[in-house]
N, C-alpha and C positions, 0 to 999 in steps of 0.2 A: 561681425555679420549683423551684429545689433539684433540677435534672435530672439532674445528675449529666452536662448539656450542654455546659457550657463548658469548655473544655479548660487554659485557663489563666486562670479568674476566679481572682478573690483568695477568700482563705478565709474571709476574713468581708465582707457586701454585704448592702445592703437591696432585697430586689424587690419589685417590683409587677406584677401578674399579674392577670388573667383569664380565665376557663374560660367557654368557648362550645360548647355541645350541637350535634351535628353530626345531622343528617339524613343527610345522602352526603358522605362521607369523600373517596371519589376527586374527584367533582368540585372540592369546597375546595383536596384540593392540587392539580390542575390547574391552577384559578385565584389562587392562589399562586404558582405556576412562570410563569403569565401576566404578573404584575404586579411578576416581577424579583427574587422569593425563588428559592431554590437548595438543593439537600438537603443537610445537615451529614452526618446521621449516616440511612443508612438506616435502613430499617423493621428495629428488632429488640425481643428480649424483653423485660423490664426485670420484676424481682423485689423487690417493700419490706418488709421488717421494721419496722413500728412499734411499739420498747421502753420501758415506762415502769418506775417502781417497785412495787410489790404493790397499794400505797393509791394509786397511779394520781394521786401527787402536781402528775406531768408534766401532763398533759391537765388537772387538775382548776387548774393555772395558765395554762393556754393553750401551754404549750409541750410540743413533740414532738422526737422522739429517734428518727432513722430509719438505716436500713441498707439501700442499695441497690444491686443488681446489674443493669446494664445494659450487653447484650453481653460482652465480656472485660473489662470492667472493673466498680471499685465504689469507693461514696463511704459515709462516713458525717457527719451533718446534724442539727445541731439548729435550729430556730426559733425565736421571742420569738413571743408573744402577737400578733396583727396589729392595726395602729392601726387610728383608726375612719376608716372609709370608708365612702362610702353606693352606691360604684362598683367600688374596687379590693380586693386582698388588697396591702395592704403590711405588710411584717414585717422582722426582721431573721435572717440567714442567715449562720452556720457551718456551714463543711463542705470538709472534703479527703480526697483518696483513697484508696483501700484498697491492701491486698496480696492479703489475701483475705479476704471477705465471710462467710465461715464460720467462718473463724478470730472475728473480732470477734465475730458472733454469740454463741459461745462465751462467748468476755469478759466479754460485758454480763450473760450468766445468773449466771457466775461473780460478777460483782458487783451481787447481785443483782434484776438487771432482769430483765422478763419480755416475753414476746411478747405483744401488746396486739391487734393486726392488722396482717395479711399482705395485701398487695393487688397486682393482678396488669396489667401493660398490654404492648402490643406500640407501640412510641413510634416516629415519624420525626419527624427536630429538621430545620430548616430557618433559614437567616438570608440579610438581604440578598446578593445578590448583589455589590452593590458597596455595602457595610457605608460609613456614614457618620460614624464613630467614637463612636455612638451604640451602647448595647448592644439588642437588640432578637433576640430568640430569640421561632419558633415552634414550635409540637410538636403534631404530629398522635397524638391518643390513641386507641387499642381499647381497651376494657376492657370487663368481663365484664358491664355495665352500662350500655353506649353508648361512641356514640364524643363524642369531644370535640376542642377547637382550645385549646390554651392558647399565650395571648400575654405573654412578659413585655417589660418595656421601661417607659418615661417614659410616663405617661399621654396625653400628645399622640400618642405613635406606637400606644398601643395605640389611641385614638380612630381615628387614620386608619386602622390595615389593617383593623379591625373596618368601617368604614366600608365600603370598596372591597369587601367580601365583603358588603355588604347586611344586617348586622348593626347593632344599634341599645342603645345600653347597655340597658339593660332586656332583653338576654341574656346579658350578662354575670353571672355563676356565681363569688361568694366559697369556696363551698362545698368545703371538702378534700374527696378521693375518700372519705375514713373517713363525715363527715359524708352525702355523697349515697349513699355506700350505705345507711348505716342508715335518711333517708328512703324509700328505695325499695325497700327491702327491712324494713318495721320490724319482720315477722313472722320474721324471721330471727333466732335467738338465736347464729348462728357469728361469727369473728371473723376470716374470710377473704373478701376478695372476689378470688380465682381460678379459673383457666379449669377446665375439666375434661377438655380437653384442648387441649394448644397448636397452634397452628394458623401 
């Protein structure tokens, strides 16, 4: 999920993930905290810079180059193009931690990269309560576009909690946050999907 969630993943991993559109937020984690999840990281900010080259060489091969600040901390992440799935986002995932997220920013212009889009969430990460040495991270999203549930994990375990929530593949969401906004906003010519104020 490239959350910048896992505190001690390896720096390089293949996830598989799905994003589920949330109608009620509270109640999901409610029924999440029912079913024996547990909060990692509370509800906090989470800031992305998505960098590519000028001719936008990144994106125009499926891969992205991110900066992210979540809470006091920050990660920077590149992806591979995601395999074909007719269910999941699987990809492959680089990524380790910052010192300081403004600093690198800096970096990347220096070398230069540019700002592509900036996109804005307020994240709670959540994982089992008694972890089965199974990796399975969820994250409850706000964004300035809806809210969202992304699961990552084995496909059998995102089948089951998607399940136990009444959810049915056929809402599961490949869709990066870049991508759903520009559907949803296609009259939009900006390159931020940010709050206009933090809440």
């Amino acid at each position: 999920m490239g959350t910048g969630t896992h505190q001690d993943a390896p720096a390089k991993s293949i996830e598989t993930e799905v994003k589920i559109e949330l109608a009620d937020l509270p109640e999901v984690r409610d029924r999440l905290l029912q079913l024996g999840f547990r909060i990692r990281t509370p509800r906090a900010f989470e800031d992305n810079w998505i960098f590519d080259y000028p001719d936008r060489s990144l994106a125009r091969h499926r891969q992205l180059l991110r900066v992210r600040s979540f809470g006091d901390r920050a990660w920077i992440t590149l992806k591979t193009p995601s395999r074909h799935s007719t269910r999941y986002k699987i990809r492959q995932e680089l990524e380790t931690e910052l010192g300081d997220a403004q600093v690198v920013r800096q970096l990347l212009r220096s070398l230069g990269f540019q700002p592509s889009f900036r996109y804005q969430k307020y994240r709670t990460v959540l994982e089992p309560d008694k972890p089965s040495g199974r990796k399975l991270t969820l994250t409850l999203d706000e964004t300035p576009i809806g809210d969202f549930l992304e699961i990552e994990g084995s496909a059998r375990d995102i089948l089951a909690v998607s399940a136990k929530l009444g959810c049915k593949p056929t809402d599961f969401i490949q869709d990066s946050y870049w991508q759903l906004f520009r559907k949803r906003r296609p009259r939009s010519s900006g390159t931020s999907m940010i709050f206009r104020r933090r809440g």
